[in-house]
C-alpha positions in Angstrom: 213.7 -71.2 -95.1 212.3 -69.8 -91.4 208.7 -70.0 -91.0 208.8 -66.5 -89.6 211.5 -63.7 -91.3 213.7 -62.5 -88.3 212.5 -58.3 -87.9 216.2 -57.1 -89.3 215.3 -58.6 -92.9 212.6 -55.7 -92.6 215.1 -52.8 -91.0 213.4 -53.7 -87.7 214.9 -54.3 -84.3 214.8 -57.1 -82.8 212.6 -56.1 -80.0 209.7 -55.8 -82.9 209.8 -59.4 -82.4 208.6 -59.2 -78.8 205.7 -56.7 -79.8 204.2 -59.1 -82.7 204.7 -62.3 -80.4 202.5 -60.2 -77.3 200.5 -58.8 -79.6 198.9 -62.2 -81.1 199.2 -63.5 -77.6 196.6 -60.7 -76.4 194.1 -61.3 -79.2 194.1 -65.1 -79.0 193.7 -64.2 -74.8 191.0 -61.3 -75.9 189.0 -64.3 -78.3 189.0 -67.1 -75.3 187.7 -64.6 -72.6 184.4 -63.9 -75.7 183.8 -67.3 -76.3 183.4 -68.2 -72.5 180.1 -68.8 -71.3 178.2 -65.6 -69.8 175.6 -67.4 -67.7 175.4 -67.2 -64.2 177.2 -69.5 -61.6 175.3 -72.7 -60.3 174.8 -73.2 -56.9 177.3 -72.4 -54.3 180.2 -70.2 -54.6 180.2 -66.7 -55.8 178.1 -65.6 -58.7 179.3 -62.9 -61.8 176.5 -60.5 -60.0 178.1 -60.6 -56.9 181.8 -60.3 -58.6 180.0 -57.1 -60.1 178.5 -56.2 -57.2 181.7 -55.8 -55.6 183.7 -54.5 -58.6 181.0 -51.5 -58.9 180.6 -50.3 -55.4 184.8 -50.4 -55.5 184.7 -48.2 -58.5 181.9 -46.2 -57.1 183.3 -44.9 -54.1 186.4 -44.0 -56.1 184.5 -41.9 -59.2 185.4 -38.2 -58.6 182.5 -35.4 -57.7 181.2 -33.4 -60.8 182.6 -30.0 -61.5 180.2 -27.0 -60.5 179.3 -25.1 -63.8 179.6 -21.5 -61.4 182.9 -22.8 -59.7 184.7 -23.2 -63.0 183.6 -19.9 -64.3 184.6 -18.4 -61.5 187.9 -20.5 -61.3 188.8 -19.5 -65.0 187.6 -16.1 -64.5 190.7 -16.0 -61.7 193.3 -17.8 -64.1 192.6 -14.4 -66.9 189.2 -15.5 -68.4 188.7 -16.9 -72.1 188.8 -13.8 -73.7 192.2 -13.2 -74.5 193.9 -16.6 -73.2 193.9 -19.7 -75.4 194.4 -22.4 -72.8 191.8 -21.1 -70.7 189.5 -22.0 -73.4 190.9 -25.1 -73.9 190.7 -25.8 -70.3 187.0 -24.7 -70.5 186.4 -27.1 -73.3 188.1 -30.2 -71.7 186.3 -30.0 -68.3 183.1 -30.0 -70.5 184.1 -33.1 -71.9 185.0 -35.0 -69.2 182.7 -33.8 -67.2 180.4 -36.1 -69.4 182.1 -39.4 -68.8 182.2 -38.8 -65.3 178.3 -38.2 -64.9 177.9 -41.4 -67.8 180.6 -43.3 -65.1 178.7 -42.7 -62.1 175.4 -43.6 -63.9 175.8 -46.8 -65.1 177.6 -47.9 -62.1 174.7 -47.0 -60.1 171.9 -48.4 -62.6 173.7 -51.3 -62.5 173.4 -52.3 -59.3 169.6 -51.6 -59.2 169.8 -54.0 -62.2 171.4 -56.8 -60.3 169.1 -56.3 -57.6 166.3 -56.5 -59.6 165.1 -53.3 -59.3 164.8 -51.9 -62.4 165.6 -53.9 -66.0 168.5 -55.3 -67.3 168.8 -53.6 -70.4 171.4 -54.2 -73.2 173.7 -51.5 -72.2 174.0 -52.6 -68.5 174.1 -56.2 -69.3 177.4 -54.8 -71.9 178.7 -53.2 -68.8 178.0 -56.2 -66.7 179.9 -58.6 -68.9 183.1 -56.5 -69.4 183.3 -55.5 -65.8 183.2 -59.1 -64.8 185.9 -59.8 -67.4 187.6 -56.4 -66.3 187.6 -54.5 -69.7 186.1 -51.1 -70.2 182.2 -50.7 -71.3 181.3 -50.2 -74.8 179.2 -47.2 -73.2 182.1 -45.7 -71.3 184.2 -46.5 -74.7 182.0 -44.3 -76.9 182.9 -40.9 -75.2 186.2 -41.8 -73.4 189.4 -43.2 -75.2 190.6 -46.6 -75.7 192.3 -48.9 -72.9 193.1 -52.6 -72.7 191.6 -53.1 -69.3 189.5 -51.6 -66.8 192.2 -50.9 -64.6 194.2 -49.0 -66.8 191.0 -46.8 -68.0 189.9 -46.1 -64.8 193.1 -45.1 -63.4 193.9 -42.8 -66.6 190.4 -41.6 -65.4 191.2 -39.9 -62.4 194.5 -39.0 -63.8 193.0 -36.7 -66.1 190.1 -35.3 -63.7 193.2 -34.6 -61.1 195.2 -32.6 -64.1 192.0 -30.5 -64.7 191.1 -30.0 -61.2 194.2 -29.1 -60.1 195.0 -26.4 -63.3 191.5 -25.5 -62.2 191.6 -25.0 -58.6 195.5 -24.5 -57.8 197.6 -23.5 -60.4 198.4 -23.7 -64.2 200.5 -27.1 -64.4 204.5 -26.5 -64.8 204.3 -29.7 -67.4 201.7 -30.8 -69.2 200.7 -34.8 -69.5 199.5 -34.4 -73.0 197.7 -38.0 -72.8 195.4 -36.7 -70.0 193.7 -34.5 -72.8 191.0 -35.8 -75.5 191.9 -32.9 -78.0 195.5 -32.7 -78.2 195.9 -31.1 -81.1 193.4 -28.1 -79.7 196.3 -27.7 -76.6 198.8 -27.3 -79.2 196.9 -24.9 -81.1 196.0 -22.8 -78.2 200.2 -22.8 -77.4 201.0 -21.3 -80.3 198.3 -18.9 -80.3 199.5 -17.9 -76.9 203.2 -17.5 -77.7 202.2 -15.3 -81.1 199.6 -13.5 -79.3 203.0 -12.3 -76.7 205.2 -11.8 -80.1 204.2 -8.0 -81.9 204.0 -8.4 -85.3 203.4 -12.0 -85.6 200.7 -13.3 -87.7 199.3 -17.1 -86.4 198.8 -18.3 -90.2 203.5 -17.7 -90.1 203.6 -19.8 -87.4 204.8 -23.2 -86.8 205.0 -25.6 -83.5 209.0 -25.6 -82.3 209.7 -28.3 -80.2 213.0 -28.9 -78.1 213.9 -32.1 -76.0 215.4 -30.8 -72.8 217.5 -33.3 -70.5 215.0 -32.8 -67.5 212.5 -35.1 -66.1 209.1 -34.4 -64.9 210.4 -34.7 -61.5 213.1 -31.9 -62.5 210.8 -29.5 -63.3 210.3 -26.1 -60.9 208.7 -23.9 -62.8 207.0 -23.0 -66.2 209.2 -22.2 -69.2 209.4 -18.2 -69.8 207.7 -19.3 -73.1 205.4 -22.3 -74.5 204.7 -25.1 -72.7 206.2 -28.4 -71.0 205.3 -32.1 -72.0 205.8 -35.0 -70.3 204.8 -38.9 -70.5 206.0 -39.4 -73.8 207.2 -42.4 -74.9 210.0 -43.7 -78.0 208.7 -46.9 -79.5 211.0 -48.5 -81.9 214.0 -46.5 -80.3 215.7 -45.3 -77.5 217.1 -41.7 -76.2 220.5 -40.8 -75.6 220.3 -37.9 -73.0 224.2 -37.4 -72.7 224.1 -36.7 -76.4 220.3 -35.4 -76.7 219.6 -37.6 -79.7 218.2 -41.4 -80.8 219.9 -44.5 -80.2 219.2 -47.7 -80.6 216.4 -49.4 -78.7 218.1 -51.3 -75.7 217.4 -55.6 -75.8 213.6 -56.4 -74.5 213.4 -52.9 -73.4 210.5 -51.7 -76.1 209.7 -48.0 -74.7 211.9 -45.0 -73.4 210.3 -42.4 -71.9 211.0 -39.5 -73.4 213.0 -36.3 -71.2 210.6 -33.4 -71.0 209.6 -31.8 -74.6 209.3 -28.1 -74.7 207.2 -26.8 -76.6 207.2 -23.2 -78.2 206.0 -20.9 -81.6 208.6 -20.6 -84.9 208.2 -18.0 -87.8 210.5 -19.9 -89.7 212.6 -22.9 -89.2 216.1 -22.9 -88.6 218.6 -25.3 -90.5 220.4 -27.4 -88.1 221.6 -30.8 -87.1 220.1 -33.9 -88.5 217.2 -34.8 -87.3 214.2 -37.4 -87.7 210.5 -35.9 -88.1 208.9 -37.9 -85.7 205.1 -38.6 -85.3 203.5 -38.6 -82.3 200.5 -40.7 -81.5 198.2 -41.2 -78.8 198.6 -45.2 -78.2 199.9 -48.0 -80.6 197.6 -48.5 -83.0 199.2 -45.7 -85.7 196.8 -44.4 -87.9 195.3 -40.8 -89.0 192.9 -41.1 -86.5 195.6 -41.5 -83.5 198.2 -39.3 -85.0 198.9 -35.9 -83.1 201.5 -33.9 -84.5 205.2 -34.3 -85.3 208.5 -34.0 -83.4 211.8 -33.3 -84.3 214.2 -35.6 -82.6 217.9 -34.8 -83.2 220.2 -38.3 -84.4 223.8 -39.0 -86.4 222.3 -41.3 -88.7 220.3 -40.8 -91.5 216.7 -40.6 -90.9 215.8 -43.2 -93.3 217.6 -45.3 -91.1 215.1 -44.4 -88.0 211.7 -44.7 -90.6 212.5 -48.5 -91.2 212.6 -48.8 -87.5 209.2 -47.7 -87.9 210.6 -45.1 -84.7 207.6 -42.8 -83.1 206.3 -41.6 -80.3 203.3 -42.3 -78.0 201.2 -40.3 -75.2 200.1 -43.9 -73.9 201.8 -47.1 -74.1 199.9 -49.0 -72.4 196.4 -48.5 -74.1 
């Protein structure tokens, strides 16, 4: 008998091969860079300071400016105000948010260096933030009010990302699709859409209503202008697999490709649900590790076969695939 069971004994693909064997290659990478010494360098050559040194005043000069409490009252006050519009709440409450990181961000970064120089005292939480910048994964600091990333690069990039998806909603217009990753409550953006779409429909009640969601053939690059109702998502991805746009349903995951982005998802308000084709109930999460904690809501994604077929694949989508 096989030391290892191929993935179709379990209803898998055989790409679910691929994601254990990278998977177990990451942690046994991940357990080699804790067990290496953290002392300084002898002499000559370039010490971890001076790598952090280098790696903070490059992140420095790159961490965006705070948001003005009076410029984003003013700004929302332009977009309709919080009164009667959802998402400007929303909005209101994700600036806030971030808005924390980035000041924590800019902090540390700067304390940090002070640290180094031997200024002021290395404390626990810098010499945390000294270690995983040197080994280019995030800072347990940063971590606690941010979301979860495998490296530094990928966190700090989805950093500015999101600030830029704020700013711009904020400053220049309300986006014509949404990247629903950029957001740290989710499920709060989806709530505020369907309280805005009921809000626009007379006589009905939000407690009747249900999220509708449609997968259009468009990309984000297709995309001119807002839908005449809901919202647009993009930078979704199909794990486990793959999306036939001729056809607008699932297919089979192609070999060694392990994530489709998925074509723009609309996103609108139901009273009541409509019987139609077959389709698979699909959960979205935010990255790959699957659990109540990740899970945002549920799509329906139309397919021929049965969709007990698509649960052994273990299909679902995710906001980030690289986290």
């Amino acid at each position: 008998m096989p030391a290892i069971d191929h993935p179709g004994v379990f209803g898998l693909h055989s790409n679910a091969d691929i994601t254990y064997r990278t998977e177990e290659s990451k942690g046994i990478l991940s357990t080699i860079l804790d067990i290496q010494p953290k002392e300084s360098s002898g002499t000559g050559g370039e010490t971890r300071e001076d790598k952090v040194m280098k790696i903070a005043d490059n992140l420095l000069a790159k961490v965006p400016a705070d948001f003005n409490p009076e410029t984003v009252t003013s700004s929302i006050k332009k977009l309709g105000g919080t009164f009667k519009n959802s998402l400007n709440v929303f909005l209101k409450q994700e600036i806030d948010r971030l808005q924390i990181l980035v000041r924590l961000t800019r902090k540390t970064l700067v304390e940090l260096k002070l640290a180094i120089d031997g200024t002021i005292i290395m404390s626990p939480t810098l010499q945390d933030a000294l270690n995983n910048l040197h080994d280019g994964r995030v800072p347990s600091a940063w971590s606690k009010y941010s979301w979860y990333a495998a490296t530094l690069g990928l966190w700090f990039t989805e950093l500015l990302m999101r600030y830029d998806q704020l700013h711009n909603w904020l400053t220049v217009e309300r986006p014509k699709s949404f990247w629903l990753a950029g957001f740290y409550n989710p499920q709060g953006f989806l709530t505020a859409v369907q309280q805005e779409v009921t809000r626009n429909k007379q006589g009905w009640a939000l407690d009747d209503v249900t999220l509708k969601t449609e997968v259009t053939k468009m990309d984000k690059t297709d995309i001119t202008s807002p839908p005449e109702e809901g919202v647009y998502i993009h930078g979704m991805y199909l794990e486990g697999a793959s999306w036939d746009k001729k056809n607008s349903r699932l297919a089979e995951s192609q070999p060694k490709i392990l994530y489709t982005e998925l074509p723009v998802l609309l996103i609108t308000a139901q009273t009541e649900k409509k019987a139609g084709k077959k389709f698979y109930p699909c959960p979205v999460y935010r990255n790959k590790t699957r659990n109540d904690l990740t899970y945002v809501f549920t799509v329906d994604l139309n397919c021929a076969e049965d969709r007990s077929h698509w649960k052994m694949r273990g299909v679902a989508l995710l906001t980030n695939k690289d986290s």
